[in-house]
BAMAR-576862 format. One line per 5 residues: number of its first residue (from 1); their letters; for each residue x, y, z of C-alpha. Coordinates in pm, whole numbers, plus 50000, padded with zeros to 5 digits. Each point is the difference from the previous one (the first is absolute). Layout:
REM residues N
NUM> a> X:Y:Z ~ ... .
REM end
This chain:
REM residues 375
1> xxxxx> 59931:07375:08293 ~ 49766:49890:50239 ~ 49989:49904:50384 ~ 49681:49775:50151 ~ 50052:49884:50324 .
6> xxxxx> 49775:49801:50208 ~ 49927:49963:50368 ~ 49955:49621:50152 ~ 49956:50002:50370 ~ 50358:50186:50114 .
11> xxxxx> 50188:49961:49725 ~ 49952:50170:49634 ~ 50106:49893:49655 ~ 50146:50184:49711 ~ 50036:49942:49638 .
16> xxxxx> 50191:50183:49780 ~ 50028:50082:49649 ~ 50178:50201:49747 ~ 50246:50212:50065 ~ 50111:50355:50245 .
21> xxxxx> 50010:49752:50285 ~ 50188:50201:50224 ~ 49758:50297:50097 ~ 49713:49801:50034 ~ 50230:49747:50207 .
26> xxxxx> 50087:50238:50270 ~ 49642:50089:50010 ~ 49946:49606:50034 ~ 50212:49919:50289 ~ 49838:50333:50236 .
31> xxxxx> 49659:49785:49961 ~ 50233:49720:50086 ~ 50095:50090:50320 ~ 49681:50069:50093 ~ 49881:49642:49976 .
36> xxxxx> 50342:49813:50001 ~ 49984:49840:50380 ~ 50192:49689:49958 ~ 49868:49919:49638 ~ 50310:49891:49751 .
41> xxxxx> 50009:50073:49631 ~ 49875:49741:49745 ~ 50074:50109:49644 ~ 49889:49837:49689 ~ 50232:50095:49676 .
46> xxxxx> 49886:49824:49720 ~ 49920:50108:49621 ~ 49710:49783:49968 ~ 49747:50281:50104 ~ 49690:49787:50082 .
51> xxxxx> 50204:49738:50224 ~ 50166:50207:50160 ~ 49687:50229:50126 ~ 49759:49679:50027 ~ 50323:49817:50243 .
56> xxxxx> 50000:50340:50141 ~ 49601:49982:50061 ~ 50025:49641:50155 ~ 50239:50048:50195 ~ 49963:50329:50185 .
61> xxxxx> 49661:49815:50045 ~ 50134:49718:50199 ~ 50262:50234:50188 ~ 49820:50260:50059 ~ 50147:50212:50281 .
66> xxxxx> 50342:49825:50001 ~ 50180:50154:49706 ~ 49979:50338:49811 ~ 49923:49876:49630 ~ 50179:50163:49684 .
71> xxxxx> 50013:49909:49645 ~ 50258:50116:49722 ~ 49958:49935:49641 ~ 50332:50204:49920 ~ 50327:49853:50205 .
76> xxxxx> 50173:50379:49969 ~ 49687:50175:50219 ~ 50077:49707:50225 ~ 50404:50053:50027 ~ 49845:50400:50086 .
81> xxxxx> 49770:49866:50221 ~ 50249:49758:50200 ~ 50246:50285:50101 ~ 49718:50120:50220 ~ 49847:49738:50142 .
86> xxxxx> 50115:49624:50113 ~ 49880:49725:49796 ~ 49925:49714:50218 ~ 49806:49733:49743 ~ 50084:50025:49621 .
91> xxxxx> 49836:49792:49742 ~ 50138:50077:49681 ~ 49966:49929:49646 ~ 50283:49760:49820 ~ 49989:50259:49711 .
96> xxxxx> 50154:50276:50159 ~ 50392:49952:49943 ~ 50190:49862:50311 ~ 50237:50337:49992 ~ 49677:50196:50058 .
101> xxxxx> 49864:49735:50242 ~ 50330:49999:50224 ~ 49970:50406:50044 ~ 49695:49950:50242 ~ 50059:49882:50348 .
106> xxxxx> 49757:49784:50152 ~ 49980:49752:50314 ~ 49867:49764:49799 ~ 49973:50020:49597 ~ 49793:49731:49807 .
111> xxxxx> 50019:49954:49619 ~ 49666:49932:49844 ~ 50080:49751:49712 ~ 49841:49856:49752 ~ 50050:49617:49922 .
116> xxxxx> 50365:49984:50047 ~ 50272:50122:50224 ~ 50224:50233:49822 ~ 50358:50011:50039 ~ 50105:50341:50023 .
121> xxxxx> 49842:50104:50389 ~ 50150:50067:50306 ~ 50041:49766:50281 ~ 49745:50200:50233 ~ 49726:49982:49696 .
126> xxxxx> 49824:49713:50110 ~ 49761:49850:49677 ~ 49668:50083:50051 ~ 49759:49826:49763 ~ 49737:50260:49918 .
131> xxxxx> 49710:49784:49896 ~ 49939:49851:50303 ~ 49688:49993:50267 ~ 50039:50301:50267 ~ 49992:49767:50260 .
136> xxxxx> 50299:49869:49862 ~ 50199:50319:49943 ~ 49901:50080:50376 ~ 50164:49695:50115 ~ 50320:50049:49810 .
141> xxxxx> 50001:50371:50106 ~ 49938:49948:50369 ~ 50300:49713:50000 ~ 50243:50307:50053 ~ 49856:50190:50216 .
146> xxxxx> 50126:50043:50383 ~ 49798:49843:50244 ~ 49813:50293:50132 ~ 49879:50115:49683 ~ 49912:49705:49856 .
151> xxxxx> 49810:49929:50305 ~ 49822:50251:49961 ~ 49877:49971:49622 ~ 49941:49611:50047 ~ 49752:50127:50278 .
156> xxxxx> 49854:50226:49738 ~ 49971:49782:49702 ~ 49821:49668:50233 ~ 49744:50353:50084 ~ 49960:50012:49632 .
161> xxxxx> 50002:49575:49975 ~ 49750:50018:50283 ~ 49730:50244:49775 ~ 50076:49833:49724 ~ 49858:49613:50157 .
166> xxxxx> 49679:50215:49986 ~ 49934:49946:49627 ~ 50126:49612:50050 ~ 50312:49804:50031 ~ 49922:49792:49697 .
171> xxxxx> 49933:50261:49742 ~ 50241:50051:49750 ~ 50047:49957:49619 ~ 49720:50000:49819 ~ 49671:50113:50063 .
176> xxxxx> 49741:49949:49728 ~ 49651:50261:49948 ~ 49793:49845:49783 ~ 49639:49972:49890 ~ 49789:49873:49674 .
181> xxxxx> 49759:50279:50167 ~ 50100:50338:49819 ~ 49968:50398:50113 ~ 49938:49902:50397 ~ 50318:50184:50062 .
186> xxxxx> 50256:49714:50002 ~ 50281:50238:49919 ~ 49952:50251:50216 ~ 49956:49732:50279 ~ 50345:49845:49873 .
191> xxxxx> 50239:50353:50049 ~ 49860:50024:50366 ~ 50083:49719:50090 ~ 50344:50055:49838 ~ 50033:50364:50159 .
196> xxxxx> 49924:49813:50361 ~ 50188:49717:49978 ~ 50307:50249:49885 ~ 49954:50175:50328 ~ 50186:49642:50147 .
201> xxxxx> 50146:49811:49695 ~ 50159:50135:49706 ~ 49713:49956:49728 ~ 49960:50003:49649 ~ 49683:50113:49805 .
206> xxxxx> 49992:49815:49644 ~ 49654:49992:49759 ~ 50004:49718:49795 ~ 49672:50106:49778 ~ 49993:50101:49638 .
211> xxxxx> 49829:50310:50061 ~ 50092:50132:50347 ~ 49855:50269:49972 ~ 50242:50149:50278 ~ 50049:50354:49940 .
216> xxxxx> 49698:50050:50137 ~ 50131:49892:50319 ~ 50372:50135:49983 ~ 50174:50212:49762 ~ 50036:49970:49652 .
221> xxxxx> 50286:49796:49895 ~ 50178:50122:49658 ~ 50378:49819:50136 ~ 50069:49640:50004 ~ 49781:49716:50116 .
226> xxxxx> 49945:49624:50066 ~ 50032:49963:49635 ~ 50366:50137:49971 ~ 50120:49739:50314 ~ 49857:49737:49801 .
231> xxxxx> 50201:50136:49726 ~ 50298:50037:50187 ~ 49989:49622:50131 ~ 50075:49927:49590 ~ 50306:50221:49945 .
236> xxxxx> 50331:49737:50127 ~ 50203:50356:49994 ~ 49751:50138:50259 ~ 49933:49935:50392 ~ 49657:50061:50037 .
241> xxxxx> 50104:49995:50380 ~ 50146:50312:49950 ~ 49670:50129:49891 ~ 49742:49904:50201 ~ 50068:50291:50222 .
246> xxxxx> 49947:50272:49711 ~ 49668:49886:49985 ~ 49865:50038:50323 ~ 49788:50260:49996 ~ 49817:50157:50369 .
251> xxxxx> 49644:50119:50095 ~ 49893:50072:50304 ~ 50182:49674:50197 ~ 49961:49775:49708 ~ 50292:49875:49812 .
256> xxxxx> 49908:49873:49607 ~ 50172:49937:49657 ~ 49698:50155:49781 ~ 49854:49758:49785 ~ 50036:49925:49658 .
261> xxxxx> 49781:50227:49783 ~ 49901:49829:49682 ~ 49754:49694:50047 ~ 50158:49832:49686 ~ 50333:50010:50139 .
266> xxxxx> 49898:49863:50352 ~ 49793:49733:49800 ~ 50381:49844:49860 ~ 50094:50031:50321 ~ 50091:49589:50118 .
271> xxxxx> 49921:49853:50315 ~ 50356:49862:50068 ~ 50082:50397:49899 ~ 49792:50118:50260 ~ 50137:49718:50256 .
276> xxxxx> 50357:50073:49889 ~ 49943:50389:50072 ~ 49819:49928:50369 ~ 50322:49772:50105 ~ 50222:50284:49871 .
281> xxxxx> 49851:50284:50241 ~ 49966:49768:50284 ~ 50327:49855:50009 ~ 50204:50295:49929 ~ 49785:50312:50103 .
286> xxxxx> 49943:50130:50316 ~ 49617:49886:49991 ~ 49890:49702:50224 ~ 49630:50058:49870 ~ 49840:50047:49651 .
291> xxxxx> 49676:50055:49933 ~ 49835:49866:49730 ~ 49680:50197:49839 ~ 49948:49739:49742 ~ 49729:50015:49712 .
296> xxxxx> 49824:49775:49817 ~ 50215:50018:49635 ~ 50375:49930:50207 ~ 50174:49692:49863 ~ 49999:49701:50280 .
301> xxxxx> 49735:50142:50215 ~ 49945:49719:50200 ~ 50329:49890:50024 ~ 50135:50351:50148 ~ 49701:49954:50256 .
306> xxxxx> 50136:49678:50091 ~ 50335:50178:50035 ~ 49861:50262:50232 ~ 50017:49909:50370 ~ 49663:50188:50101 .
311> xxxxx> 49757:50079:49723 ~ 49673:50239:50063 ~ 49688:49978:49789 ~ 49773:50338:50004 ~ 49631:49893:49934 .
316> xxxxx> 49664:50190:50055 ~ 49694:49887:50124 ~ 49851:49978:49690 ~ 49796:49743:49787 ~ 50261:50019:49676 .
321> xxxxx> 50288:50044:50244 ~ 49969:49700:50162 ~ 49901:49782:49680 ~ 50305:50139:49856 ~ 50234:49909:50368 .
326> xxxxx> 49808:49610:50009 ~ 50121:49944:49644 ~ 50395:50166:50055 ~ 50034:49738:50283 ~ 49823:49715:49802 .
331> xxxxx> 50268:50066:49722 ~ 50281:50011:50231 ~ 49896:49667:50161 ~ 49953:49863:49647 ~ 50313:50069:49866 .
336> xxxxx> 50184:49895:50308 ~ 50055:50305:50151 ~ 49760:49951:50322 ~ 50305:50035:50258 ~ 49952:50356:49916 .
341> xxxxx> 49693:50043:50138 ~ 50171:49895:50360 ~ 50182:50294:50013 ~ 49716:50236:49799 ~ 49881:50261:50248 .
346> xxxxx> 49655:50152:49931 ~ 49966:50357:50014 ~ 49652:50142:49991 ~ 50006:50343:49859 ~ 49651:50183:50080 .
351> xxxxx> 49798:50187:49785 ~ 50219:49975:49598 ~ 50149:50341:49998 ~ 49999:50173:50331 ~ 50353:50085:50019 .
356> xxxxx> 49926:50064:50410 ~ 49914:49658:50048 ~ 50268:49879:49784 ~ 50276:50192:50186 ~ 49837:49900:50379 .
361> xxxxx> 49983:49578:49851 ~ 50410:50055:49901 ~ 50099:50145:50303 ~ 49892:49729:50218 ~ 50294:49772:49846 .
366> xxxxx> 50276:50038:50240 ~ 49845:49726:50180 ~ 49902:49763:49745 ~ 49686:49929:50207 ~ 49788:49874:49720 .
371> xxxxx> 49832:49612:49936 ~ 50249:49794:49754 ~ 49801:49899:49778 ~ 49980:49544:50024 ~ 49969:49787:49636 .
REM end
């Protein structure tokens, strides 16, 4: 059994797991009252293990200081847990039984769902759709609230809409990274600029290149990938809504579903696949951007760049580099594809290889202060 808890402004966040709840609990609530003030309890029950601690990431995030945070994967450490300490937001999962659910007392007590509403919940359960956009779930959640409170967090989450009109207003699902010029550091460039525009907007990482090369970058992957969602999205007896969450994996502020590893495999790989798998995670995760690290071999390159509502082309200052750039936007204009170019962003990289320079040219995003590029 293990307890990690986490400090955000006054209030800190728990999450628990396995089992011998009730010593470590005690010990829980005497760092509780040092921090409590007027913070309430938010607590997150749900099997689903990655939801429940990414929801419970995003959303201490965006009420940070305004509610003491804990998450539950086991509802009979919570029944412990709720005899000593008063549950004022519960978001709960619709597979826990509604006997079990009725034993813990809550002010308010939402029921994440699925697709449908079931018919065995109590009338306080309100139906919670789980794959929904935070800034959705916020809404719902801060309906109920009295008027002092929710006051209070509305002030806190126009702070957090205020930093967030620093990246820009308009950016939102999808962002392409590409260039015909290779090993200027395109992908490294492409997960800073997702880890900074998480830091405002919930952001997803995906490489769409048949060797990715990533684990040089992040952690091996030897679990599930891009490949088994795309699989999923076949199967009639499987949601693959249910498991886009399972294959979020996190590194240092960037969220990602790690690529698929054999080039073959991402070769069969369709563009109205690929299309069919970006409309899935927009409209029913909790991500408002994806970015795309596309390569050269993906099926439908140009039309997932004409999807993308920004798209930023790396280059050099090079002889080759630019030979190679001239004839990528002669192409697109020849196959009809120009209107890409009026939202292509060119990013000048430095010196190929200089992973300071790299790092110092992505950082400078937040802004979007660069030249769009005219056809």
């Amino acid at each position: 059994m293990y307890l990690l808890h986490r400090s955000v402004g006054p209030s800190v966040q728990f999450l628990y797991s396995g089992c011998m709840i009730a010593a470590k609990f005690r010990i829980m609530t005497i760092e509780q009252r040092a921090v409590r003030g007027t913070a309430e309890n938010f607590v997150i029950c749900d099997t689903q293990k990655s939801y429940s601690e990414n929801l419970f990431r995003r959303l201490s995030e965006k009420l940070s200081g305004y509610f003491q945070f804990h998450v539950f994967h086991d509802i009979e450490n919570l029944k412990i847990a709720a005899k000593s300490m008063q549950v004022n937001i519960l978001l709960i999962g619709e597979e826990y039984g509604k006997e079990d659910r009725d034993e813990i007392p809550a002010r308010q007590k939402y029921l994440l769902i699925g697709e449908k509403i079931p018919n065995e919940r109590s009338p306080t359960e309100i139906p919670f759709f789980r794959y929904q956009s935070v800034s959705s779930m916020l809404e719902l959640l801060l309906q109920e609230k009295d008027q002092e409170n929710s006051e209070v967090q509305t002030h806190q989450i126009q702070l957090v809409s205020d930093r967030s009109q620093t990246v820009k207003a308009n950016v939102n699902g999808l962002i392409g990274i590409y260039s015909p010029v290779h090993r200027i550091g395109k992908t490294r460039f492409a997960m800073r600029m997702g880890r900074v525009l998480s830091e405002s907007i919930p952001t997803l990482y995906l490489n769409l290149e048949g060797y990715s090369g990533l684990n040089y970058y992040l952690p091996e992957e030897s679990g599930m990938n891009l490949g088994d969602l795309l699989y999923y999205m076949k199967q009639e007896s499987i949601n693959p809504v249910w498991k886009i969450s399972t294959l979020i994996s996190h590194m240092n502020g960037l969220d990602y579903i790690a690529p698929i590893r054999a080039e073959q495999d991402f070769r069969e790989v369709t563009k109205e696949e690929w299309n069919q798998l970006l409309d899935l995670i927009l409209e029913k995760s909790i991500y408002k951007v994806i970015i795309l690290d596309l390569g050269d071999t993906v099926d439908g390159l140009y039309d997932l760049l004409g999807r993308c509502s920004k798209v930023y082309t790396p280059y050099i200052e090079e002889g080759a580099a630019k030979a190679k750039l001239n004839q990528y936007e002669e192409n697109l204009r020849s196959a009809g594809y120009g209107e890409i170019l009026k939202k292509t962003v060119r990013r000048r990289m430095g010196k190929p290889r200089n992973p300071v320079a790299l790092e110092a040219s992505a950082s400078k995003i937040t802004e979007f202060p660069d030249r769009e590029r005219k056809s």
